[in-house]
N, CA and C atoms as a LAMMPS dump frame, in Angstrom:
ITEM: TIMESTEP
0
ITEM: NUMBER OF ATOMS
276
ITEM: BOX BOUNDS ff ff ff
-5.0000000000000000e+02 5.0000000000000000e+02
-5.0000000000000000e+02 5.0000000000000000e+02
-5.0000000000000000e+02 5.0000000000000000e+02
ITEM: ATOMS id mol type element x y z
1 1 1 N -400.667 -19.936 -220.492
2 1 2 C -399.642 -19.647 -219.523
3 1 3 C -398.365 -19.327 -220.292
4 2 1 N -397.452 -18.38 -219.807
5 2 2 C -396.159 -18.086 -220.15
6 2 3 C -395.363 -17.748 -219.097
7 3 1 N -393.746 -18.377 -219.807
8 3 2 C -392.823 -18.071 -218.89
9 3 3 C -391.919 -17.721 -219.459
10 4 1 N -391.315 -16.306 -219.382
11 4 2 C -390.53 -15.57 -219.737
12 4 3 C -389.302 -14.86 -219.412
13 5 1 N -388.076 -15.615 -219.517
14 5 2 C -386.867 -15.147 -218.271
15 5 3 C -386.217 -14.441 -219.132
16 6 1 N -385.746 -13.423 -218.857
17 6 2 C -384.082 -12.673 -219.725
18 6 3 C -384.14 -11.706 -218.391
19 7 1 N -383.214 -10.461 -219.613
20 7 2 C -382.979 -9.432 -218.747
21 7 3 C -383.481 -7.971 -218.968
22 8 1 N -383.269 -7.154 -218.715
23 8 2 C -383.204 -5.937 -218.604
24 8 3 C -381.665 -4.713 -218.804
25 9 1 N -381.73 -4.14 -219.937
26 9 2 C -380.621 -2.874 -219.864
27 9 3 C -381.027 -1.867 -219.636
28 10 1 N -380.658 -0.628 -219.719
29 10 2 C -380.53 0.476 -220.006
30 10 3 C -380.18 1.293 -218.781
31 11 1 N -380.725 2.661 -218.515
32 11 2 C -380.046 3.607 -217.656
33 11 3 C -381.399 3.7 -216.788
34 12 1 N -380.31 4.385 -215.402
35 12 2 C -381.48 4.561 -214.378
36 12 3 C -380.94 6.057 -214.093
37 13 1 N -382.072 6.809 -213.228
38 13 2 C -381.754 8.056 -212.801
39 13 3 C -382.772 7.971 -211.137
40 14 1 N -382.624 8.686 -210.095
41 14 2 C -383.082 8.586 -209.117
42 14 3 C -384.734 8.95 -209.427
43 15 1 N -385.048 9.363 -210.863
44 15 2 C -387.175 9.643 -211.185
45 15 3 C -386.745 9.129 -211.955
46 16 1 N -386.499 8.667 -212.691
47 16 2 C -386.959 7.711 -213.809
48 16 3 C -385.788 6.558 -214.145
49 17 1 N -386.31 5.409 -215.273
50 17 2 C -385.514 4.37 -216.051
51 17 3 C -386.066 4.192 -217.609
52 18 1 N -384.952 4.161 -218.067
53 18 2 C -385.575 3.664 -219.336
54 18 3 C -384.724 2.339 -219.747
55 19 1 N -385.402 1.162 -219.847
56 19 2 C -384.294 -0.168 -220.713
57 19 3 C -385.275 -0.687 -222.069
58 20 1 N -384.188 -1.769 -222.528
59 20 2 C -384.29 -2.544 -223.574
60 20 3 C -384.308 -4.139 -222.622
61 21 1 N -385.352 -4.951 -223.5
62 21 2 C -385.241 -6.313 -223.17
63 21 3 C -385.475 -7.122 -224.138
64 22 1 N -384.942 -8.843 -223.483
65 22 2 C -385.104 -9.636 -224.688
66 22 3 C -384.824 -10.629 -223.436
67 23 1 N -386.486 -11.813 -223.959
68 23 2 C -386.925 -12.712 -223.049
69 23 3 C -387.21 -13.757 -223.468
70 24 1 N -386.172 -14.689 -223.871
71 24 2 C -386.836 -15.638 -224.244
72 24 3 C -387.713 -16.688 -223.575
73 25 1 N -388.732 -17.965 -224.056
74 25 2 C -389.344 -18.85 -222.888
75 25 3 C -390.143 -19.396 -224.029
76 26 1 N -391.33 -19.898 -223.139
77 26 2 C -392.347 -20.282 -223.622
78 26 3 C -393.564 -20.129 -223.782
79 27 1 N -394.165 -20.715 -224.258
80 27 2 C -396.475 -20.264 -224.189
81 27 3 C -396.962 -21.751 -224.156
82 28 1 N -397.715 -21.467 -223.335
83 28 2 C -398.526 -23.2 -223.003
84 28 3 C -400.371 -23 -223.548
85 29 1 N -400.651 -23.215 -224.635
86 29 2 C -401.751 -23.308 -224.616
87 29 3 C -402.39 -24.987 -224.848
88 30 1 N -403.996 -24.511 -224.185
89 30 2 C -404.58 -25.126 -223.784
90 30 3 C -405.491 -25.728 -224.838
91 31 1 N -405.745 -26.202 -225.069
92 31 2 C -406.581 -27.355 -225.825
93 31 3 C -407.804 -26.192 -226.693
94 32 1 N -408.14 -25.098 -225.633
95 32 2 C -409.302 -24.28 -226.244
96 32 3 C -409.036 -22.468 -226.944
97 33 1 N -408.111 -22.437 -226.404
98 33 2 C -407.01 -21.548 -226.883
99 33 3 C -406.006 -21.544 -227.436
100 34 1 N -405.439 -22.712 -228.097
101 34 2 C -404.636 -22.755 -229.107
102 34 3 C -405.075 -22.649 -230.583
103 35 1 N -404.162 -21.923 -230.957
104 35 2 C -404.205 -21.606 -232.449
105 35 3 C -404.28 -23.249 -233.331
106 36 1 N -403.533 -24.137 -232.927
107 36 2 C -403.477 -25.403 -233.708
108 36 3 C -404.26 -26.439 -233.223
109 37 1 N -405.375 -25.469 -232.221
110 37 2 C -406.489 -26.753 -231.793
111 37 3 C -406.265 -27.826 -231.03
112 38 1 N -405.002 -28.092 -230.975
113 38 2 C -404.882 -28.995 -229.882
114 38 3 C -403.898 -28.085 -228.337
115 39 1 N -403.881 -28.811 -227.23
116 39 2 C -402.486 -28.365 -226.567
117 39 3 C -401.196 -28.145 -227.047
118 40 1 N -400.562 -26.909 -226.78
119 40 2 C -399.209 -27.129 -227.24
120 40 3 C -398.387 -26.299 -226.616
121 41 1 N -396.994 -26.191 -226.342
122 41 2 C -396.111 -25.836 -225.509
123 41 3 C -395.24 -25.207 -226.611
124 42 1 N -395.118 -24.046 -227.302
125 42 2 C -394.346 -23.133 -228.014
126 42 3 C -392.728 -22.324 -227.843
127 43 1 N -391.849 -22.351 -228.125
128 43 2 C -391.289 -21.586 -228.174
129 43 3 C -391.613 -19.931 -227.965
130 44 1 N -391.551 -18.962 -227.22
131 44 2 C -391.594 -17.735 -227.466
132 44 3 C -390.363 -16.972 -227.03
133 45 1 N -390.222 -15.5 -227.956
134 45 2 C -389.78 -14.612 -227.402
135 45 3 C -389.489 -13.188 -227.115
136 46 1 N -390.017 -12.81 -225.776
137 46 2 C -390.373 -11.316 -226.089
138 46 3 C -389.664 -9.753 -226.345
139 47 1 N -389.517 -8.966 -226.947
140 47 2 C -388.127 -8.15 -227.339
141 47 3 C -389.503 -6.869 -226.91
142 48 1 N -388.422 -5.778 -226.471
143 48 2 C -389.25 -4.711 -226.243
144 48 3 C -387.993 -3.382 -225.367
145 49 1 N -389.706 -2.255 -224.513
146 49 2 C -388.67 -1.498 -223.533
147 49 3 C -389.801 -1.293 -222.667
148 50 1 N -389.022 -0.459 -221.419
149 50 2 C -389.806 -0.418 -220.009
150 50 3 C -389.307 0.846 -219.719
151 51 1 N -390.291 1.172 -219.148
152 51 2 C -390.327 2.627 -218.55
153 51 3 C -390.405 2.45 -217.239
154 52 1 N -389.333 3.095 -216.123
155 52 2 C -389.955 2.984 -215.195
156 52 3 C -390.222 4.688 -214.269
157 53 1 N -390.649 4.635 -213.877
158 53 2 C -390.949 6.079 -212.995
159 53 3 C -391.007 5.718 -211.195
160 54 1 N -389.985 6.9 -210.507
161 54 2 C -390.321 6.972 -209.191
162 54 3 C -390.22 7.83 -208.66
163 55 1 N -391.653 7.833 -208.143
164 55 2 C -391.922 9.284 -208.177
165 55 3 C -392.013 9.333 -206.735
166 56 1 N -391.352 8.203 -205.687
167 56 2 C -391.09 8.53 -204.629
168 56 3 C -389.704 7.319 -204.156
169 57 1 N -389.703 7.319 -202.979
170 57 2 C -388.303 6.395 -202.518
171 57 3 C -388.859 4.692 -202.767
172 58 1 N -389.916 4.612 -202.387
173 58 2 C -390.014 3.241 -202.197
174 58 3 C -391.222 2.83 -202.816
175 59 1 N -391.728 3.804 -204.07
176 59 2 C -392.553 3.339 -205.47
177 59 3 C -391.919 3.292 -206.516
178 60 1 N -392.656 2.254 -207.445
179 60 2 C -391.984 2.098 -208.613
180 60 3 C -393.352 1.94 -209.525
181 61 1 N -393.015 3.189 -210.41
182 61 2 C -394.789 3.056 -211.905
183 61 3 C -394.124 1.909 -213.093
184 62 1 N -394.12 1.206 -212.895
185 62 2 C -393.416 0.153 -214.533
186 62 3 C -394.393 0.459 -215.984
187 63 1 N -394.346 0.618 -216.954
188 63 2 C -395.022 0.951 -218.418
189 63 3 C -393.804 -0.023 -219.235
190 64 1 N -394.182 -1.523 -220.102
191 64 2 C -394.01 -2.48 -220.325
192 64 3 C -394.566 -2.379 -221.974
193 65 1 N -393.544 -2.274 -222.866
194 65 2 C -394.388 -2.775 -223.993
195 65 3 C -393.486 -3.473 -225.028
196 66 1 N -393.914 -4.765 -225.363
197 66 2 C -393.246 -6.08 -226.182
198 66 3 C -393.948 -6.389 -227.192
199 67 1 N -393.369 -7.029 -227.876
200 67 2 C -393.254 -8.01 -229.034
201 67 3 C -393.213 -9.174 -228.621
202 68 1 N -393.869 -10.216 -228.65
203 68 2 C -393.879 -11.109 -228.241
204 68 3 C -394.025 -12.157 -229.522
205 69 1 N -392.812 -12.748 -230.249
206 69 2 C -392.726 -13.581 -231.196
207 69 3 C -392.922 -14.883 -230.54
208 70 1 N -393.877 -15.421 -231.436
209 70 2 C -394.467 -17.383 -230.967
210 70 3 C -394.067 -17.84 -232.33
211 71 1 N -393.173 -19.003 -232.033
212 71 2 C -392.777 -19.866 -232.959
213 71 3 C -393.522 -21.147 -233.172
214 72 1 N -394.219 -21.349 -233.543
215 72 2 C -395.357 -22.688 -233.822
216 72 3 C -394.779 -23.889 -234.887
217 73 1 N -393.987 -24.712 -233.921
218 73 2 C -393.125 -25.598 -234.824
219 73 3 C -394.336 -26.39 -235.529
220 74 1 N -394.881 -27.053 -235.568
221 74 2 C -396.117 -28.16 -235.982
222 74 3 C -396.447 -27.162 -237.894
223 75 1 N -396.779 -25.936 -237.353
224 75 2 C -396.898 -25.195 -238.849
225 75 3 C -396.126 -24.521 -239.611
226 76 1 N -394.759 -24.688 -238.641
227 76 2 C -393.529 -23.865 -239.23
228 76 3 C -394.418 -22.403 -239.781
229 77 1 N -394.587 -21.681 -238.865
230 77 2 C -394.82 -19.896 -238.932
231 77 3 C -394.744 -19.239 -237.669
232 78 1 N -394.263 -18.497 -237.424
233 78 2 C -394.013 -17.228 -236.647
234 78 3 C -395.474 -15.958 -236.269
235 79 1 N -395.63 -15.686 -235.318
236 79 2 C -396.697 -14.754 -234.971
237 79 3 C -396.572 -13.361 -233.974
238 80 1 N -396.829 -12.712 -234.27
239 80 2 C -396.317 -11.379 -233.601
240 80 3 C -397.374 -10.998 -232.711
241 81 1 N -397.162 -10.219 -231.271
242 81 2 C -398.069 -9.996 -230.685
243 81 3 C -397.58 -9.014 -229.37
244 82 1 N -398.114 -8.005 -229.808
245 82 2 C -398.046 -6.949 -229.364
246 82 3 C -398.826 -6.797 -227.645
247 83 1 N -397.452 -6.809 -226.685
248 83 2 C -398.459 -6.846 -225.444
249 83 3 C -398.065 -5.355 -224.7
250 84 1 N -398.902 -4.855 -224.1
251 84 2 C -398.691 -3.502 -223.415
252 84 3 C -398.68 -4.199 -221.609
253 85 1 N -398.318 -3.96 -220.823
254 85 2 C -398.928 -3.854 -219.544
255 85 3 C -397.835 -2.489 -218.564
256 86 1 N -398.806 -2.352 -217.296
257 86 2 C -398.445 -1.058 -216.602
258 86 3 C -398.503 -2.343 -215.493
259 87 1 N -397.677 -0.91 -214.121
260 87 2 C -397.371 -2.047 -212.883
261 87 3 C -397.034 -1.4 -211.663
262 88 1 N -397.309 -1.578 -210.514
263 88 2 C -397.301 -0.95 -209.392
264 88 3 C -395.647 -1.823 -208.502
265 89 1 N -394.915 -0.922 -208.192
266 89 2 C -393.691 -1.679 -207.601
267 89 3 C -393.201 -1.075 -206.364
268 90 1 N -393.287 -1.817 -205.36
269 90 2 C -392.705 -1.259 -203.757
270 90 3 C -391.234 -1.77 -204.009
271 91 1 N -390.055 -0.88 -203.911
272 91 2 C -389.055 -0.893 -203.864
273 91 3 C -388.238 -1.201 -202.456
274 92 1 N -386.91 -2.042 -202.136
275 92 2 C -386.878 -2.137 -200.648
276 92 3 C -385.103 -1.208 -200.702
């Protein structure tokens, strides 16, 4: 699980957006998915940009791609991780 709050910059135009972000939070892994084998609750934080497209009044196409730095205090090292995701958005 992750939870990831910041913000969002950059410019908008009535078809498209382009920003910059930076999110810091956390990563909760689970006992079977953690890197250090046990449960653990991490520091993370994700830096990146977003695309957005609208290609009508009340859609929104989102294209999402981060860096997602995990700080693993227990081993003192840092891990990089590259996440992509796309996204469907009804605008009001």
């Amino acid at each position: 699980m992750q939870g990831l709050f910041g913000a969002k910059y950059g410019i908008r135009s009535e078809k498209f957006g382009i920003f910059g972000k930076i999110r810091p939070g956390f990563i909760r892994f689970g006992e079977g998915s953690s890197p250090l084998g046990v449960s653990a609750t991490e520091f993370a934080l994700d830096i990146g940009g977003v695309v957005e497209l609208y290609p009508t009044r009340p859609v929104a196409l989102r294209f999402d791609v981060g860096n997602t730095l995990i700080r693993y205090g227990a081993r003192d090292f840092t891990s990089n991780n590259l996440q992509i995701s796309t996204g469907v958005a009804l605008r009001f």
